[in-house]
N, C-alpha and C positions, 0 to 999 in steps of 0.2 A: 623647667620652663622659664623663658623669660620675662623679670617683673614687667606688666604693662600697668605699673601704678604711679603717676604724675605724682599721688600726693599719697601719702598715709600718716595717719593719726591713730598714735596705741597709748590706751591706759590715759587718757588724758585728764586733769581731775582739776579745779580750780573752785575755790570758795573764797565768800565774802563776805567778815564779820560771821561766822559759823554758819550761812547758808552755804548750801552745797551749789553752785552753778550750775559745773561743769562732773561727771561723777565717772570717772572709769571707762572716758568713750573712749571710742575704737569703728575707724571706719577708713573706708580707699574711694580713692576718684581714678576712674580709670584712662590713659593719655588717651583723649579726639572724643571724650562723651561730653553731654552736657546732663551732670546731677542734681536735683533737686534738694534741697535740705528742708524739711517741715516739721511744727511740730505745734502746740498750745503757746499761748503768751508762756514766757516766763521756762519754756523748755530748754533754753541755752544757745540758741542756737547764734545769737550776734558773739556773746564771750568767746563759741569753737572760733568763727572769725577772729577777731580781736586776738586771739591765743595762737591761729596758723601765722598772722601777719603781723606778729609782734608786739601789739599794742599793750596787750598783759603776759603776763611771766604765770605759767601754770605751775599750781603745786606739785603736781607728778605726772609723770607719761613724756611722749614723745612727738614731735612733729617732724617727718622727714620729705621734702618737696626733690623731686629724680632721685631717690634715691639714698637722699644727702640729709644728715639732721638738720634744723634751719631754727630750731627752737630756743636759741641762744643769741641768735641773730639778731643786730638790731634791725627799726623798720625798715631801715635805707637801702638794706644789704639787702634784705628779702625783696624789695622790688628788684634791685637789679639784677637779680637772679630771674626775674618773670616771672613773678608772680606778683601779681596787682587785686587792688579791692574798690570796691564804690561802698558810702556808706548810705543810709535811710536815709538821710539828709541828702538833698545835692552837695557840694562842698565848688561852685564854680567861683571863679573869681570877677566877682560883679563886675568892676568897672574895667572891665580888658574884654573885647571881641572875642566869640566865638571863634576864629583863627588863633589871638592871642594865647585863648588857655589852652590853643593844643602846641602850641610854639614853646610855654614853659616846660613840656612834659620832658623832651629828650636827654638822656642820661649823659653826665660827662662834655657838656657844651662847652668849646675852647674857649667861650666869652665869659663863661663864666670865672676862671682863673682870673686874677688882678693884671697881670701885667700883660696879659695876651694882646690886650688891644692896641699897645704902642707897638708890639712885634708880632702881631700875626694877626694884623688885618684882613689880607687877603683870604685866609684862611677861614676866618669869621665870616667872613660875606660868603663862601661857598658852602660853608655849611649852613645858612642861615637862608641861603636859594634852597638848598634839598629839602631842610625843614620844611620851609616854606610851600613844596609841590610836596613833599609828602603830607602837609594836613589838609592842603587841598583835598587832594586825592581821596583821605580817610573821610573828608566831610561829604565830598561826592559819594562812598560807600554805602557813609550812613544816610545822606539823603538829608541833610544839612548844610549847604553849599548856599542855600537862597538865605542863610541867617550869616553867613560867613563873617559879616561886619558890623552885625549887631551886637550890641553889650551883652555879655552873658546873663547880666541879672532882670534884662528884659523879658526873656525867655519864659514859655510855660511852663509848671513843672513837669511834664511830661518830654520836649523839648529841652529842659537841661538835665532831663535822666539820660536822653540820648545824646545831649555833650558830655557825660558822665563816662558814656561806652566809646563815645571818638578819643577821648582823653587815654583811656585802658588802651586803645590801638592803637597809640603813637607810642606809647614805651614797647613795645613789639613782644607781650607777652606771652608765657606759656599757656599761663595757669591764670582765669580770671575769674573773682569771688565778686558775687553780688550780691549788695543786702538790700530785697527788698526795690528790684529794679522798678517795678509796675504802682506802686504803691501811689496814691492819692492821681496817678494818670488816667487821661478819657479813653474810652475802650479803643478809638484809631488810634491814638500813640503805641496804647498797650498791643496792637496789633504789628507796628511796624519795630518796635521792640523786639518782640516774638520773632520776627523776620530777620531783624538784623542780627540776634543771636544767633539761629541757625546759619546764614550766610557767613557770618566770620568762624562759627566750628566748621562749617563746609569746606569756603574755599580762603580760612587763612589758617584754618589747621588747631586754632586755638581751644581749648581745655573750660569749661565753665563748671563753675559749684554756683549754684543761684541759692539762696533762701527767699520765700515770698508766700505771703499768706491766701494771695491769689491762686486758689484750688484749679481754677482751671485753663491759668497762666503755665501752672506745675506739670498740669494731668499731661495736657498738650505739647507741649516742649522736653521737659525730661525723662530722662531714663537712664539708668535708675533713678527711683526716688529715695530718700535715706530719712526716715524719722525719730526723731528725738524726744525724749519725755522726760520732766526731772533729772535734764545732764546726760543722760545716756542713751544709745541708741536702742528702739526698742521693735524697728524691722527696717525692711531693704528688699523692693523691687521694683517688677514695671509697673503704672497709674493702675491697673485692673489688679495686682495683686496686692496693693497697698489699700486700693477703695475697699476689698474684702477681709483684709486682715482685722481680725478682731478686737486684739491688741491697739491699734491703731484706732479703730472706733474707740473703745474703751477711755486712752486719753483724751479724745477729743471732747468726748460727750461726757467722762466721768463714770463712765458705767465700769 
């Protein structure tokens, strides 16, 4: 059978001054699902992040995104391979428009090279009109288009979670990891969130791993769910078999 795993993560193991993080996980995202990742404070679940996208170097195990190892990789390479992250924090760039921070995203812009712009003006300007109608267009998806000109750092934080997800859709990702999308957001945002993810796995095909402690952000949107405990996975499936799993209780509650 052919793999249909976007992502796989085996054996993966990372500690910090003799805590354990990360401990011998092992899990799949399967290509067109959107996965849930849950777990207690302090179950690992931002390091897995940080460890798929480069940020940290694991002690042992492997990360392979299509197919491919990626765990050696620095960050830069792993975005342009598509695979993209948002972290708990917004990260927008205050004083530039909401158009602006989706105009830095695009990979490989000819203006960026030094010398492009005394010999490849024209060229500069045509890619800088497609930019330009493609973040349009992503702001209209998300539903962001009446902020299009406002500073990003005016923004609420529920509003620059969702220039957070416009941003992930201008680098034209496979694979998109969210830490924490819903987090300190009013239950409308949190609902048009909800939306906008299903609408880009829908109809632009994209791959989601969300982490979010919003239980019923999780229940309602993903499937599978994958939970973690002390570093390792400790079950995997749909909102009704994880609410019953015991195991799963037990970390949460300590029982």
């Amino acid at each position: 059978m052919p793999n249909n795993n976007i992502l796989t993560i085996e054996n993966l193991s990372k500690s910090f001054d003799g805590i354990q993080a990360v401990n011998n996980c092992s899990f799949n995202v399967s290509t067109g699902s959107i996965t849930g990742l849950i777990g207690p404070n302090g179950a690992g679940k931002t390091t897995v992040f940080n460890l798929i996208t480069g940020f940290l170097s694991q002690d042992s195990g492997n990360v392979s995104f299509q197919q491919k190892l990626i765990d050696k990789d620095p960050t830069h390479n792993i975005f342009k391979k598509g695979l993209v992250r948002t972290f708990q924090i917004p990260r927008e760039l205050k004083k530039m428009t909401v158009l602006e921070n989706l105009l830095v995203v695009p990979k490989n812009q000819i203006g960026e090279h030094i010398w492009s712009p005394l010999f490849s003006f024209k060229k500069i300007q045509l890619e800088e009109e497609i930019n330009i109608n493609k973040a349009k267009n992503i702001l209209d998806f998300i539903r962001l288009n009446h902020l299009t000109n406002e500073y990003a750092g005016n923004l609420s934080t529920g509003q620059k979670k969702l220039l957070e997800l416009a941003r992930t859709l201008m680098s034209d990702p496979s694979l998109v990891l969210l830490d924490e999308p819903v987090a300190g957001v009013n239950p409308t945002l949190v609902n048009d969130l909800m939306d906008n993810i299903r609408r880009s796995n829908k109809e632009l095909g994209i791959t989601f791993l969300i982490i979010e402690h919003n239980m019923n952000f999780i229940m309602n949107l993903c499937n599978p769910i994958i939970v973690l405990s002390n570093g390792t996975k400790i079950a995997e499936g749909t909102a009704e078999q994880i609410k019953s799993d015991q195991s799963v209780v037990n970390a949460y509650l300590g029982g």
